[in-house]
Backbone as CSV, one residue per row, in Angstrom:
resi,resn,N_x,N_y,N_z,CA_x,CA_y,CA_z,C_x,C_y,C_z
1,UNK,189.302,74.457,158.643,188.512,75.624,158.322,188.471,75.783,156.793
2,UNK,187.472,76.403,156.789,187.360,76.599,154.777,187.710,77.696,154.333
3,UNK,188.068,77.776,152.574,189.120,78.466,152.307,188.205,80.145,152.633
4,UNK,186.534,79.725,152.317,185.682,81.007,152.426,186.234,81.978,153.613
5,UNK,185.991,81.136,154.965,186.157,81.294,156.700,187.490,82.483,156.667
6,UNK,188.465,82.148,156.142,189.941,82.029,156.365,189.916,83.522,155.454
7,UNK,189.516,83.976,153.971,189.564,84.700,153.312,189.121,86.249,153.952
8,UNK,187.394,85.601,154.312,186.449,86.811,155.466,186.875,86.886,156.291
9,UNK,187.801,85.857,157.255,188.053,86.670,158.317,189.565,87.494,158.442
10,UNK,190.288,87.668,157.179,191.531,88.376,156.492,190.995,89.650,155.857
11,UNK,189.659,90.090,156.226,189.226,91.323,155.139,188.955,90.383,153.589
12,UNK,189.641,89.654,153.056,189.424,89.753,151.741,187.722,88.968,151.275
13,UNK,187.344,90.270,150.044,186.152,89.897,149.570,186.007,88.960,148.408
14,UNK,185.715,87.651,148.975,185.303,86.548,148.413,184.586,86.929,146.885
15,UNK,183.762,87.463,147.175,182.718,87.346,145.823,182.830,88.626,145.284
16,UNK,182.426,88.293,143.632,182.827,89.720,142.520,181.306,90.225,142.604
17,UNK,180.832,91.556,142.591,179.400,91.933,142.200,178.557,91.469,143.456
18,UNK,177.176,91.772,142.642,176.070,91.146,143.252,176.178,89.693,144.307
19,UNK,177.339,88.721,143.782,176.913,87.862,144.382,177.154,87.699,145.991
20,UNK,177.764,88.930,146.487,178.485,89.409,147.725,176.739,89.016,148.619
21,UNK,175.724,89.302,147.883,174.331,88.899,148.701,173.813,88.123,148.193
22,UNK,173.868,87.843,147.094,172.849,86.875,146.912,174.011,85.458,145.853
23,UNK,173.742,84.566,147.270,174.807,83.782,147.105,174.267,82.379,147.973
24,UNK,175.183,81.345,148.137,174.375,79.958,149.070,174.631,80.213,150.550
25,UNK,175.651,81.165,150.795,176.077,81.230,152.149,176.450,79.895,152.650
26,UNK,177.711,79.330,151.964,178.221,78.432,152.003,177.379,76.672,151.806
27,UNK,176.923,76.970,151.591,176.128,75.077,151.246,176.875,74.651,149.968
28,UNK,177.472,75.236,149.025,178.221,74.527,148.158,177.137,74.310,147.100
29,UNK,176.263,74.956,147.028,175.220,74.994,146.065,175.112,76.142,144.453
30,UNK,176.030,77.109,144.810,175.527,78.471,143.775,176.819,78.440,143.221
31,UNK,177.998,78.446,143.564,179.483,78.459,143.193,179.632,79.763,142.394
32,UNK,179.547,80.847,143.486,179.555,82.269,143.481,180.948,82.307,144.166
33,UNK,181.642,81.470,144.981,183.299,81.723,145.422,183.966,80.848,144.985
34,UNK,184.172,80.313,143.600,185.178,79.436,142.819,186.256,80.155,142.864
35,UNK,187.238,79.225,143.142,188.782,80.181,143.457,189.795,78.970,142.827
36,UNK,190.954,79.205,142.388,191.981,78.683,142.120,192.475,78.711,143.212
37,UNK,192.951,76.936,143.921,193.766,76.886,144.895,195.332,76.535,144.547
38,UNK,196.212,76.372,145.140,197.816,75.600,145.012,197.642,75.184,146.092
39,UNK,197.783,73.863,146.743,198.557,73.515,148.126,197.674,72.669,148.960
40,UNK,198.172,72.414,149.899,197.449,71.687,151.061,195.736,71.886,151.630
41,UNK,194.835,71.170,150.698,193.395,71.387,151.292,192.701,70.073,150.733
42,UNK,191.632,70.022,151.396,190.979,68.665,151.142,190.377,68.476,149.674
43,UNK,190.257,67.263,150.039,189.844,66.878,148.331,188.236,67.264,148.448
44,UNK,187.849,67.114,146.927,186.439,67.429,146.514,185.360,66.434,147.105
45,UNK,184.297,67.019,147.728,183.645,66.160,147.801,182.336,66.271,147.001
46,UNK,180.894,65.078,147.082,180.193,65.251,145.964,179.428,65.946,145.507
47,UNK,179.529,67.365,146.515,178.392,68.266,146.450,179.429,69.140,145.787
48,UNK,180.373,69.720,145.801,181.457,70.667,144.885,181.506,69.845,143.998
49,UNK,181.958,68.313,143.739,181.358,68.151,142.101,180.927,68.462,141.476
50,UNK,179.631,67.907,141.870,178.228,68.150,141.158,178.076,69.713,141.122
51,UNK,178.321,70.269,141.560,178.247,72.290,141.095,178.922,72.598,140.243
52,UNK,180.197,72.055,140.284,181.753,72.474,139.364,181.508,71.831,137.687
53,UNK,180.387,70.379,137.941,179.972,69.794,136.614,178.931,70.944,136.042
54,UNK,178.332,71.667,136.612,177.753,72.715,135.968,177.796,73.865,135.734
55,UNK,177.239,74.531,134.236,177.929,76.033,133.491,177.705,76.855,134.901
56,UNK,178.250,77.954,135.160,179.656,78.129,133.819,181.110,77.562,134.542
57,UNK,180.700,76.510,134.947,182.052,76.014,135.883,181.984,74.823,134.779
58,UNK,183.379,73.791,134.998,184.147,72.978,134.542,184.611,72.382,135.490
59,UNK,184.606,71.344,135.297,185.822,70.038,136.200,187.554,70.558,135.550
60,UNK,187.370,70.652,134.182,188.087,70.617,133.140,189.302,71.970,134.134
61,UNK,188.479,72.863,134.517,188.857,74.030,134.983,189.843,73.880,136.327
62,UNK,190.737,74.314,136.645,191.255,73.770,137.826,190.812,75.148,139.343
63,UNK,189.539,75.104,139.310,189.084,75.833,140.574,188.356,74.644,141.451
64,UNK,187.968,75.934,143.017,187.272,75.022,143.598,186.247,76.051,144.754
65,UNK,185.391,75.674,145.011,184.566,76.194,145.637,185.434,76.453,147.112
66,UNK,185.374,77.455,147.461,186.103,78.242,148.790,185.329,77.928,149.839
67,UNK,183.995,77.840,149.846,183.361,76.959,150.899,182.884,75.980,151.265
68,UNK,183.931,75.051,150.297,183.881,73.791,150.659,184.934,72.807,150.571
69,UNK,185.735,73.949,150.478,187.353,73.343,150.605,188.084,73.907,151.528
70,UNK,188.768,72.728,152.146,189.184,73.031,153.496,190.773,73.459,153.701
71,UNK,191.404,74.053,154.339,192.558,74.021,154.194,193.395,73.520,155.121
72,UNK,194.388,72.458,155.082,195.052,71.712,155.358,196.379,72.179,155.473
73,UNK,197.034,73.084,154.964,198.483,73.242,155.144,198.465,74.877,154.896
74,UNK,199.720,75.133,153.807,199.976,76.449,153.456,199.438,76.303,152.330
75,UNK,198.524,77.141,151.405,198.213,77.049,150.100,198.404,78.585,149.890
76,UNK,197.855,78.562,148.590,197.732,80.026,147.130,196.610,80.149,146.815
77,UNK,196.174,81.210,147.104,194.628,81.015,146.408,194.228,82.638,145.379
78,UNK,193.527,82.061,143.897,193.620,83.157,143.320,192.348,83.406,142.718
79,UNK,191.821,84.397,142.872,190.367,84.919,142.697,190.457,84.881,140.982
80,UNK,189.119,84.824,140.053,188.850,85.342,138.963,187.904,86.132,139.054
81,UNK,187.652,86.597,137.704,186.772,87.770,137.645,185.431,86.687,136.998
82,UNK,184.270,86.928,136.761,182.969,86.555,136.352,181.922,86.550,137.517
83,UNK,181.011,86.306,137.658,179.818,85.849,139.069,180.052,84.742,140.073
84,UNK,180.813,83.868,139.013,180.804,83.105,139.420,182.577,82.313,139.647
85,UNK,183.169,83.521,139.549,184.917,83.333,139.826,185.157,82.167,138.539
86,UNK,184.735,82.260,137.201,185.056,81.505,136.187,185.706,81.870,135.052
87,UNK,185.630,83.287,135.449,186.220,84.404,134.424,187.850,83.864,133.976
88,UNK,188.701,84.398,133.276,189.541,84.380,133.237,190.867,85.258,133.333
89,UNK,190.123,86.526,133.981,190.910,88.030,134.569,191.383,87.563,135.804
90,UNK,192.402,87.476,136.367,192.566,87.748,137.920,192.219,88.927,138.437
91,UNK,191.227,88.909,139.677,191.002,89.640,140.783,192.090,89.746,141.958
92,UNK,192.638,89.196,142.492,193.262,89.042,143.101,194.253,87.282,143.588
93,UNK,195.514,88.000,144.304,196.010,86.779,144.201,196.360,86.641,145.730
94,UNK,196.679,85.613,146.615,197.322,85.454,148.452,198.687,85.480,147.793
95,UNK,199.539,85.478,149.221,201.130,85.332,149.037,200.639,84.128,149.685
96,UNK,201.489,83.249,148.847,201.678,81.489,149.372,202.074,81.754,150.766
């Protein structure tokens, strides 16, 4: 299941602002739910690349698109602040 799935169906709100509607609804296209993960989830594939290679995201950056990363074990996952979760405020953080 993806980290998006797992977040919404815990109450917690994925996206900062506006982008709560107007967003890809998961296709891995807009990277409106970039999240800092820790832990057990699948690796990137080439469509979260190719989004994460573009502003205002970074490879460089250690996030990852929440709906398109899967989770595999126990992880951490920690929201930023911007449109596009690139900010550098924490919004919120999970208990590992």
């Amino acid at each position: 299941m993806a980290i998006k799935q797992v977040l919404l169906q815990n109450g917690i709100e994925l996206y900062n602002g506006a982008t709560s509607s107007l967003n890809c609804h998961g296709l891995g296209t807009c990277g409106t739910c970039a999240v800092q993960v820790e832990g057990a989830v699948s690796e990137p594939e080439w469509r979260e690349r190719t989004r994460r290679s573009l502003p205002p995201h970074s490879l460089a950056q250690n996030r990852r698109l929440a709906c398109q990363t899967k989770v595999l074990g126990d992880v951490k996952v920690t929201k930023f602040s911007g449109a596009w979760g690139q900010g550098n405020q924490i919004v919120w953080t999970s208990k590992s």
